[in-house]
N, C-alpha and C positions, 0 to 999 in steps of 0.2 A: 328807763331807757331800754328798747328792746335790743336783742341779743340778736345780731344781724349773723352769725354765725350758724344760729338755729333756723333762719328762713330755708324753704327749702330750693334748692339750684333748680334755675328754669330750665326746663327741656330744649333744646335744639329742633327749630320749626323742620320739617320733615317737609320734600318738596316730592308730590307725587313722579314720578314716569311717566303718567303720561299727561300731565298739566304741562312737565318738559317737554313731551315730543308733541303737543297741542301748539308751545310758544315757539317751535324752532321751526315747525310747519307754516304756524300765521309770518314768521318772519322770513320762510320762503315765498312764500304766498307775496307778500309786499314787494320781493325782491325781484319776484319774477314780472310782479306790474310796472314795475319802473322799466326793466329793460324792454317793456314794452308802450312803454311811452314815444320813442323814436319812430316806432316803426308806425304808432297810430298816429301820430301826427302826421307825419309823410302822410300814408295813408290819403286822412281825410285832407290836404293840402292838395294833392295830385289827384284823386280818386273821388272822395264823396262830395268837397265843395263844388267839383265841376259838373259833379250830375245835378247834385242838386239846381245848380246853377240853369243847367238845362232844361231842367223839368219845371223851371219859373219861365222861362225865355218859350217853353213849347207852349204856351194859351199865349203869346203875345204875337204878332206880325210886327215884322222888323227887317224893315231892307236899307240897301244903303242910301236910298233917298229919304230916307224918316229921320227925323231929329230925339225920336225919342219913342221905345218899343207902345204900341197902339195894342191894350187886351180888346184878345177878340174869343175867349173862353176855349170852348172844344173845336173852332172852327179849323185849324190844324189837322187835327186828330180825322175832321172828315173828308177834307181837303184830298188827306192820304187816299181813304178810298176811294175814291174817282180819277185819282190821277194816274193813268195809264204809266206811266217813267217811272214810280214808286213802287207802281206794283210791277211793273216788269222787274226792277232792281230785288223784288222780293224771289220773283219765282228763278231767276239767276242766282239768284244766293240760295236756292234750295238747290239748287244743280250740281252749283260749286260744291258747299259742304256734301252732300251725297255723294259725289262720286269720288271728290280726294278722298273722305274719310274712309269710303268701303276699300278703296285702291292701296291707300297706306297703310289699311290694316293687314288684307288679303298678301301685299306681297311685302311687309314686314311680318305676315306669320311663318310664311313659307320660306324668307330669309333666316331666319331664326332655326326653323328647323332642321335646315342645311347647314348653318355656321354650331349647331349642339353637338353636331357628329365629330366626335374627334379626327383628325386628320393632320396631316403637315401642313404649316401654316395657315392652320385656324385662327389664332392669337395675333398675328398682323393683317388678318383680313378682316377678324373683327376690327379692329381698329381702323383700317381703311375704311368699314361700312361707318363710320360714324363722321366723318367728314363734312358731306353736304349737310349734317345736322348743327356744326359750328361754325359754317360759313354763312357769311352774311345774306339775310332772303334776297336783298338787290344787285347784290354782287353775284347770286345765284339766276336771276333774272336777267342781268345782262349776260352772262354765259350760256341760256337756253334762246336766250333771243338771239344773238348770232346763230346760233345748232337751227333754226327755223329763219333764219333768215332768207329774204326771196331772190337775193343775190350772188350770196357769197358763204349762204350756210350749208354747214356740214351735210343735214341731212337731205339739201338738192342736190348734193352733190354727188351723194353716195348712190340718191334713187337713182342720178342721170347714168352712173355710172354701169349700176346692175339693170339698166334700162328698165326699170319698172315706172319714170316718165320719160314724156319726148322734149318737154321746157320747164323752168321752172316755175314750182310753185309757190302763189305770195300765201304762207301758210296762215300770218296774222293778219291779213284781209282780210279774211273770212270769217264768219258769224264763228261755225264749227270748229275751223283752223285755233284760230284765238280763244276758242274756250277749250281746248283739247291741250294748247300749250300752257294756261296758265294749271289745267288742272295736274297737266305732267311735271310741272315744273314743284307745284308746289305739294304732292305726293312723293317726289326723289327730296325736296327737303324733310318730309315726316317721317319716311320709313325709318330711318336710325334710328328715330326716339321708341316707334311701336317694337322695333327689333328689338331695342333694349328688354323693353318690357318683358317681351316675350322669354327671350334668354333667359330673365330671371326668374321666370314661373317656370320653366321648364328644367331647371334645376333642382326643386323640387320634388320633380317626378318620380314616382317608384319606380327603379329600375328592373327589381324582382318582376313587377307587374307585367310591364314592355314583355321583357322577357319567357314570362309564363304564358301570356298571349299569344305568342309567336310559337311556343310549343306546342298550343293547342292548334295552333294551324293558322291564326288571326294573319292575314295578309298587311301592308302599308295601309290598305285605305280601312282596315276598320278596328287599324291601332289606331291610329289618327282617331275617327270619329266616335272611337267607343271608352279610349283611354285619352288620347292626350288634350281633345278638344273638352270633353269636360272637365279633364285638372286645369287647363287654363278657363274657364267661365270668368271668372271672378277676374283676373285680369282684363280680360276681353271686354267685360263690361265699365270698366275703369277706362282701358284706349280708345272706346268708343265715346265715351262722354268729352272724356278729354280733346279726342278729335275733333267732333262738331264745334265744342265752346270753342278750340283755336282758332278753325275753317272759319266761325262766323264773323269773328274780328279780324280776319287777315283782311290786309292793307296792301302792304310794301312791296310783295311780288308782283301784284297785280298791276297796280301803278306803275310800278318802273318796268314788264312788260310790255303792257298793251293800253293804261293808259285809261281800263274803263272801253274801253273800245274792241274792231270798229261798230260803232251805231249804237253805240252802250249793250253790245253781246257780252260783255267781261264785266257791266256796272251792277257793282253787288252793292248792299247795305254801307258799308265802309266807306267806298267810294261814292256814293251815290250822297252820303253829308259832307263831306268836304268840298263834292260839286257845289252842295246846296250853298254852302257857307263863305268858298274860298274864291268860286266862278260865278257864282249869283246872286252871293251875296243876300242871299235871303234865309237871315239867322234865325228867326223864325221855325222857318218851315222845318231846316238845318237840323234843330234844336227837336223838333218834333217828330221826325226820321231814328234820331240817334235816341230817344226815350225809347220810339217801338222798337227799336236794334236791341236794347238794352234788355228790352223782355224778353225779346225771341233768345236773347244768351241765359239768363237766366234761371229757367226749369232745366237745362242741362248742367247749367253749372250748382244748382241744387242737388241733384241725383249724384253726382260729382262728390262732392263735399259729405253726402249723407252717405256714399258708401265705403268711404278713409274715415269717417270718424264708426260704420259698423265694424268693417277692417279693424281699427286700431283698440274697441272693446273686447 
Protein backbone atom coordinates (compact mmCIF):
# COMPACT_ATOMS: atom_id res chain seq x y z
CA UNK A 1 0.00 0.00 0.00
CA UNK A 2 1.72 3.24 -0.87
CA UNK A 3 2.60 5.87 1.66
CA UNK A 4 0.20 8.72 0.45
CA UNK A 5 2.00 10.88 2.93
CA UNK A 6 5.33 10.57 0.87
CA UNK A 7 3.60 11.76 -2.62
CA UNK A 8 4.92 14.88 -3.13
CA UNK A 9 2.14 18.22 -2.76
CA UNK A 10 1.11 19.44 -6.18
CA UNK A 11 2.15 22.92 -6.92
CA UNK A 12 -0.56 25.71 -7.32
CA UNK A 13 -0.99 26.31 -11.29
CA UNK A 14 0.53 29.85 -11.64
CA UNK A 15 -1.82 32.09 -13.91
CA UNK A 16 0.51 34.55 -16.06
CA UNK A 17 -0.29 38.57 -16.04
CA UNK A 18 -0.60 38.87 -18.98
CA UNK A 19 -2.79 35.76 -20.13
CA UNK A 20 -4.81 37.86 -17.32
CA UNK A 21 -4.78 41.17 -18.96
CA UNK A 22 -5.12 39.12 -22.67
CA UNK A 23 -8.68 37.51 -20.80
CA UNK A 24 -10.11 40.76 -19.27
CA UNK A 25 -9.17 42.68 -22.79
CA UNK A 26 -10.90 39.80 -25.10
CA UNK A 27 -13.71 40.21 -22.51
CA UNK A 28 -13.84 44.02 -23.18
CA UNK A 29 -13.45 43.56 -26.53
CA UNK A 30 -16.97 41.30 -26.39
CA UNK A 31 -18.37 43.92 -24.18
CA UNK A 32 -17.87 46.64 -26.26
CA UNK A 33 -19.46 44.50 -29.33
CA UNK A 34 -22.58 44.06 -27.70
CA UNK A 35 -23.20 47.52 -26.95
CA UNK A 36 -22.67 47.89 -30.27
CA UNK A 37 -25.18 45.76 -31.53
CA UNK A 38 -27.96 48.56 -31.08
CA UNK A 39 -26.55 51.05 -32.67
CA UNK A 40 -25.72 48.61 -35.95
CA UNK A 41 -28.80 47.50 -36.22
CA UNK A 42 -30.49 50.98 -36.22
CA UNK A 43 -27.91 51.73 -38.33
CA UNK A 44 -28.52 49.21 -41.11
CA UNK A 45 -32.47 49.33 -40.47
CA UNK A 46 -32.51 53.26 -41.23
CA UNK A 47 -29.28 53.70 -43.18
CA UNK A 48 -27.82 50.56 -45.26
CA UNK A 49 -31.16 48.71 -46.06
CA UNK A 50 -32.55 51.74 -47.71
CA UNK A 51 -29.59 52.39 -49.92
CA UNK A 52 -29.14 49.32 -50.69
CA UNK A 53 -32.71 49.19 -51.48
CA UNK A 54 -32.03 52.13 -53.75
CA UNK A 55 -29.23 51.03 -55.49
CA UNK A 56 -31.59 47.83 -56.66
CA UNK A 57 -34.59 50.29 -57.68
CA UNK A 58 -31.74 52.55 -59.62
CA UNK A 59 -31.46 49.82 -63.07
CA UNK A 60 -35.20 49.51 -62.78
CA UNK A 61 -37.93 52.11 -64.25
CA UNK A 62 -40.90 52.36 -61.99
CA UNK A 63 -43.58 54.83 -62.14
CA UNK A 64 -46.85 54.89 -60.74
CA UNK A 65 -48.49 53.63 -63.74
CA UNK A 66 -46.20 50.17 -63.68
CA UNK A 67 -47.60 47.32 -61.75
CA UNK A 68 -44.28 46.07 -61.05
CA UNK A 69 -40.34 47.76 -61.42
CA UNK A 70 -39.36 46.95 -65.50
CA UNK A 71 -34.96 46.31 -65.44
CA UNK A 72 -33.81 48.54 -67.88
CA UNK A 73 -29.83 48.09 -66.57
CA UNK A 74 -27.73 51.58 -66.76
CA UNK A 75 -30.44 53.25 -68.61
CA UNK A 76 -31.03 55.49 -65.49
CA UNK A 77 -27.52 56.31 -65.04
CA UNK A 78 -27.62 57.75 -68.76
CA UNK A 79 -30.87 59.21 -68.75
CA UNK A 80 -29.10 61.44 -65.90
CA UNK A 81 -26.81 62.70 -68.50
CA UNK A 82 -28.95 64.16 -70.92
CA UNK A 83 -31.46 65.37 -68.72
CA UNK A 84 -31.05 69.09 -68.55
CA UNK A 85 -33.36 69.26 -64.73
CA UNK A 86 -30.71 66.89 -63.28
CA UNK A 87 -27.97 68.46 -64.35
CA UNK A 88 -29.16 71.87 -63.53
CA UNK A 89 -30.03 70.47 -59.92
CA UNK A 90 -26.36 69.30 -59.95
CA UNK A 91 -24.61 72.69 -60.80
CA UNK A 92 -27.19 74.43 -58.17
CA UNK A 93 -26.05 72.12 -55.74
CA UNK A 94 -22.52 73.15 -56.44
CA UNK A 95 -23.46 76.71 -55.74
CA UNK A 96 -25.30 76.08 -52.69
CA UNK A 97 -22.49 73.85 -51.00
CA UNK A 98 -19.76 76.45 -52.20
CA UNK A 99 -20.93 79.43 -51.06
CA UNK A 100 -22.63 78.42 -47.56
CA UNK A 101 -19.59 76.49 -46.77
CA UNK A 102 -16.95 79.33 -47.63
CA UNK A 103 -19.56 81.88 -45.90
CA UNK A 104 -19.95 79.75 -42.76
CA UNK A 105 -16.48 79.20 -42.30
CA UNK A 106 -15.10 82.79 -43.22
CA UNK A 107 -17.55 84.39 -40.88
CA UNK A 108 -17.52 81.71 -38.05
CA UNK A 109 -13.65 82.21 -38.18
CA UNK A 110 -13.92 85.86 -37.73
CA UNK A 111 -16.72 85.24 -35.03
CA UNK A 112 -14.47 83.31 -33.11
CA UNK A 113 -11.68 85.44 -33.15
CA UNK A 114 -13.78 88.26 -31.73
CA UNK A 115 -15.69 86.30 -28.96
CA UNK A 116 -11.39 84.58 -27.88
CA UNK A 117 -10.76 88.29 -26.75
CA UNK A 118 -11.65 88.55 -23.24
CA UNK A 119 -14.13 91.25 -22.61
CA UNK A 120 -17.37 91.81 -20.48
CA UNK A 121 -19.85 89.71 -21.53
CA UNK A 122 -18.07 87.47 -23.56
CA UNK A 123 -19.56 84.21 -21.84
CA UNK A 124 -23.29 85.25 -22.66
CA UNK A 125 -22.63 86.19 -25.95
CA UNK A 126 -21.12 83.20 -26.56
CA UNK A 127 -23.98 81.60 -25.69
CA UNK A 128 -26.34 83.82 -27.50
CA UNK A 129 -23.98 82.90 -30.68
CA UNK A 130 -25.07 79.38 -30.52
CA UNK A 131 -28.70 79.66 -30.80
CA UNK A 132 -29.61 79.65 -34.49
CA UNK A 133 -27.45 76.44 -34.34
CA UNK A 134 -30.44 74.59 -31.82
CA UNK A 135 -33.27 76.03 -33.45
CA UNK A 136 -35.02 74.05 -35.69
CA UNK A 137 -33.72 74.48 -39.76
CA UNK A 138 -37.64 75.16 -40.65
CA UNK A 139 -38.64 77.09 -37.89
CA UNK A 140 -35.28 79.08 -39.02
CA UNK A 141 -36.68 79.33 -42.59
CA UNK A 142 -39.87 80.57 -41.80
CA UNK A 143 -38.19 83.33 -39.75
CA UNK A 144 -35.98 84.42 -42.77
CA UNK A 145 -38.73 84.17 -45.08
CA UNK A 146 -40.93 86.64 -43.52
CA UNK A 147 -37.10 89.09 -42.94
CA UNK A 148 -37.52 88.60 -47.17
CA UNK A 149 -40.76 88.75 -47.53
CA UNK A 150 -42.20 91.03 -50.55
CA UNK A 151 -44.84 92.44 -48.44
CA UNK A 152 -44.52 92.72 -44.97
CA UNK A 153 -40.70 91.83 -44.55
CA UNK A 154 -38.31 93.40 -42.39
CA UNK A 155 -35.81 93.73 -44.81
CA UNK A 156 -38.39 95.95 -47.45
CA UNK A 157 -38.96 97.72 -44.96
CA UNK A 158 -35.83 98.84 -43.61
CA UNK A 159 -34.58 99.46 -47.48
CA UNK A 160 -37.96 101.71 -47.98
CA UNK A 161 -37.07 103.24 -45.09
CA UNK A 162 -33.27 104.43 -45.51
CA UNK A 163 -34.64 104.93 -49.12
CA UNK A 164 -32.23 102.60 -50.65
CA UNK A 165 -35.63 101.26 -52.77
CA UNK A 166 -38.59 103.30 -54.26
CA UNK A 167 -41.24 99.62 -53.98
CA UNK A 168 -40.89 96.54 -52.69
CA UNK A 169 -38.98 93.97 -53.54
CA UNK A 170 -40.31 90.15 -54.13
CA UNK A 171 -36.78 89.04 -53.13
CA UNK A 172 -37.87 85.10 -53.52
CA UNK A 173 -39.16 85.56 -57.02
CA UNK A 174 -36.14 85.74 -58.27
CA UNK A 175 -33.58 83.34 -59.58
CA UNK A 176 -30.68 85.42 -57.33
CA UNK A 177 -33.12 86.68 -54.62
CA UNK A 178 -34.09 82.85 -53.72
CA UNK A 179 -30.63 81.58 -54.00
CA UNK A 180 -29.10 84.44 -51.87
CA UNK A 181 -31.86 83.76 -49.25
CA UNK A 182 -31.62 80.11 -48.75
CA UNK A 183 -27.86 80.38 -48.82
CA UNK A 184 -28.08 83.20 -46.03
CA UNK A 185 -30.35 81.49 -44.12
CA UNK A 186 -28.65 78.50 -44.10
CA UNK A 187 -25.01 79.92 -43.28
CA UNK A 188 -26.54 81.93 -39.96
CA UNK A 189 -27.68 78.19 -39.07
CA UNK A 190 -23.78 76.93 -39.46
CA UNK A 191 -21.78 79.62 -38.23
CA UNK A 192 -22.20 78.49 -34.41
CA UNK A 193 -21.10 75.04 -34.97
CA UNK A 194 -17.79 76.34 -37.29
CA UNK A 195 -17.52 79.16 -34.20
CA UNK A 196 -17.32 76.31 -32.00
CA UNK A 197 -14.78 74.87 -33.66
CA UNK A 198 -12.82 77.43 -33.99
CA UNK A 199 -12.95 78.59 -30.27
CA UNK A 200 -11.58 75.48 -29.53
CA UNK A 201 -8.44 75.46 -31.63
CA UNK A 202 -7.74 78.62 -30.64
CA UNK A 203 -7.53 77.84 -27.13
CA UNK A 204 -4.73 76.04 -27.74
CA UNK A 205 -2.81 78.73 -29.16
CA UNK A 206 0.50 79.86 -27.66
CA UNK A 207 -0.02 82.84 -26.13
CA UNK A 208 4.00 83.48 -25.56
CA UNK A 209 3.96 83.32 -29.43
CA UNK A 210 1.01 86.04 -30.24
CA UNK A 211 2.67 87.96 -27.93
CA UNK A 212 6.45 87.63 -29.16
CA UNK A 213 5.07 88.43 -32.63
CA UNK A 214 3.57 91.65 -31.73
CA UNK A 215 6.97 92.63 -30.01
CA UNK A 216 8.66 92.13 -32.97
CA UNK A 217 6.42 94.43 -34.76
CA UNK A 218 3.84 91.59 -36.45
CA UNK A 219 0.74 93.77 -37.00
CA UNK A 220 -3.19 91.96 -36.81
CA UNK A 221 -2.89 90.77 -40.37
CA UNK A 222 0.22 88.90 -40.22
CA UNK A 223 -0.63 87.37 -36.69
CA UNK A 224 -3.37 86.08 -38.25
CA UNK A 225 -1.81 84.67 -41.24
CA UNK A 226 1.49 83.65 -40.14
CA UNK A 227 0.46 82.38 -36.45
CA UNK A 228 -2.98 81.84 -35.87
CA UNK A 229 -4.27 80.67 -39.40
CA UNK A 230 -1.73 77.75 -39.44
CA UNK A 231 -2.39 76.64 -35.68
CA UNK A 232 -5.87 76.25 -36.92
CA UNK A 233 -5.03 74.07 -40.46
CA UNK A 234 -6.15 71.01 -38.99
CA UNK A 235 -9.38 72.34 -37.81
CA UNK A 236 -10.18 74.13 -40.82
CA UNK A 237 -9.75 71.20 -42.73
CA UNK A 238 -12.17 69.17 -40.61
CA UNK A 239 -15.04 72.46 -40.99
CA UNK A 240 -14.60 72.21 -44.29
CA UNK A 241 -15.37 68.55 -44.96
CA UNK A 242 -17.77 68.72 -42.48
CA UNK A 243 -19.48 71.63 -44.19
CA UNK A 244 -19.80 70.39 -47.84
CA UNK A 245 -21.11 66.62 -46.53
CA UNK A 246 -23.86 68.70 -44.52
CA UNK A 247 -24.53 71.41 -47.52
CA UNK A 248 -24.89 68.38 -49.69
CA UNK A 249 -27.74 66.72 -47.96
CA UNK A 250 -29.56 69.71 -46.62
CA UNK A 251 -33.19 69.50 -47.32
CA UNK A 252 -35.43 71.27 -44.80
CA UNK A 253 -34.33 74.85 -45.09
CA UNK A 254 -34.69 74.78 -48.59
CA UNK A 255 -38.06 73.32 -48.86
CA UNK A 256 -39.79 75.03 -46.20
CA UNK A 257 -38.17 78.40 -47.98
CA UNK A 258 -38.55 78.32 -51.35
CA UNK A 259 -39.74 75.14 -52.17
CA UNK A 260 -37.03 74.20 -54.76
CA UNK A 261 -38.04 77.32 -56.48
CA UNK A 262 -38.85 79.70 -58.36
CA UNK A 263 -38.09 77.67 -61.69
CA UNK A 264 -36.09 75.24 -59.74
CA UNK A 265 -33.32 78.23 -59.01
CA UNK A 266 -33.09 76.49 -55.24
CA UNK A 267 -33.61 72.71 -56.72
CA UNK A 268 -30.43 71.00 -55.32
CA UNK A 269 -29.80 67.00 -55.33
CA UNK A 270 -32.10 66.65 -52.20
CA UNK A 271 -34.78 68.18 -53.45
CA UNK A 272 -34.60 67.24 -56.85
CA UNK A 273 -35.39 63.14 -55.41
CA UNK A 274 -38.16 63.77 -53.48
CA UNK A 275 -39.58 65.69 -56.65
CA UNK A 276 -38.62 62.62 -58.44
CA UNK A 277 -40.36 60.24 -56.07
CA UNK A 278 -43.02 62.14 -54.19
CA UNK A 279 -44.41 64.61 -57.36
CA UNK A 280 -43.50 62.28 -60.28
CA UNK A 281 -43.62 59.54 -58.91
CA UNK A 282 -40.89 58.13 -60.75
CA UNK A 283 -39.08 55.83 -58.34
CA UNK A 284 -36.87 54.83 -60.53
CA UNK A 285 -35.27 57.57 -61.72
CA UNK A 286 -35.80 58.93 -57.76
CA UNK A 287 -33.74 55.99 -56.94
CA UNK A 288 -31.00 56.81 -59.50
CA UNK A 289 -30.44 60.64 -58.55
CA UNK A 290 -30.19 59.73 -54.79
CA UNK A 291 -27.33 56.75 -55.68
CA UNK A 292 -25.26 59.59 -57.68
CA UNK A 293 -26.20 62.12 -54.40
CA UNK A 294 -24.75 59.53 -52.41
CA UNK A 295 -21.38 59.50 -54.31
CA UNK A 296 -21.06 63.05 -54.65
CA UNK A 297 -21.20 62.87 -50.28
CA UNK A 298 -19.08 60.35 -50.03
CA UNK A 299 -15.24 61.24 -51.03
CA UNK A 300 -15.92 64.07 -48.60
CA UNK A 301 -17.23 62.15 -46.08
CA UNK A 302 -14.14 59.82 -46.63
CA UNK A 303 -11.50 62.57 -46.00
CA UNK A 304 -13.82 63.40 -43.10
CA UNK A 305 -13.48 60.17 -41.17
CA UNK A 306 -9.77 59.54 -42.42
CA UNK A 307 -8.64 62.70 -40.73
CA UNK A 308 -10.49 61.98 -36.91
CA UNK A 309 -9.27 58.57 -37.07
CA UNK A 310 -5.28 60.32 -38.14
CA UNK A 311 -6.41 63.03 -35.29
CA UNK A 312 -7.22 60.37 -32.80
CA UNK A 313 -3.72 58.11 -33.52
Amino acid sequence: MSDLSASPTAAPRRISPHAKRGGVKAGENRFGILLLIPALTAFGLVVLFPFLEALRLSFYEFTIQMMSPEFVGLDNFRRILTDPTIIGSFVTTLIFVSLTTFFSITIGLGWALILNHPFRGQAMLRGLSLLPWVMPAVVAAFLWGWIFNSRYGLLNSLALDFGLIEYPVAYLSTNAGAMAAVVITKTWLSVPLFMAFFIAGLQNLDREQIEAARVDGAGNFHVLKDHVLPHLRPVMMVTVVLGIVGNLQHFDTIWALTGGGPVRATTVLSIEVYRRAFEQWDIGMAATVGVVWVATILPPAYFYLRQLMMRAE
